[in-house]
N, C-alpha and C positions, 0 to 999 in steps of 0.2 A: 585671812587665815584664822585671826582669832574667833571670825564665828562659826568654822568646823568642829574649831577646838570646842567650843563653846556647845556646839550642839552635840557634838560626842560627850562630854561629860554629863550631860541634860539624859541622853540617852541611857549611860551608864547607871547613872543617880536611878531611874525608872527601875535599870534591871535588879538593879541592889534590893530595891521596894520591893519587890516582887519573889525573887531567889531568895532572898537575903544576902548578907557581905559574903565575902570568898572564905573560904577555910584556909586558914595558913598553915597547919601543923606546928609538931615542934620544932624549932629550928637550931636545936642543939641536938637534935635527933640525926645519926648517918641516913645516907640518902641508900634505900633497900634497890639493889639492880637485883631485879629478876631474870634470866636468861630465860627464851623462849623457844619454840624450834624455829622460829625465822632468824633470832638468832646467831644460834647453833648451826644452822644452813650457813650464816654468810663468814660465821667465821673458820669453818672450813673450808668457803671459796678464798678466803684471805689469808689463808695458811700457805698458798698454791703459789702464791708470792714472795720475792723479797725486795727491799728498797734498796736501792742501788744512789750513790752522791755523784756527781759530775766533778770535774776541777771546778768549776766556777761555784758551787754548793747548791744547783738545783735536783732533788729527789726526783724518781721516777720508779717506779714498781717493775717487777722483769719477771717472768712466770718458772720457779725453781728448775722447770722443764728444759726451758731456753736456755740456765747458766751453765748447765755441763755439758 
């Protein structure tokens, strides 16, 4: 196993050469969510639901449709 490891890191070290290191940004910076219309698509399908508990405490989703 250590020489996976070993040649993954060998690999890595290469791409760094090459790309250069990774950008970290700021990291006292908030992280920017952009909403997209995929989305926007899903969380209209997700709206279409609600979570429902059991006695024992396992969730399960139920379509607003189904509850009335």
């Amino acid at each position: 196993m250590a020489h996976v490891l070993a040649g993954f890191m060998d690999i890595t070290d290469r791409l760094r050469f090459i790309f250069g290191p990774a950008t970290q940004g700021d990291p006292t910076m908030p992280v920017v969510h952009l909403h997209d219309e995929f989305e926007h698509a899903s969380e209209d399908d997700l709206a279409q639901f609600e979570v429902e508990t059991d006695s024992e405490g396992h969730h399960y989703a139920v379509r607003k449709s189904d509850t009335r």
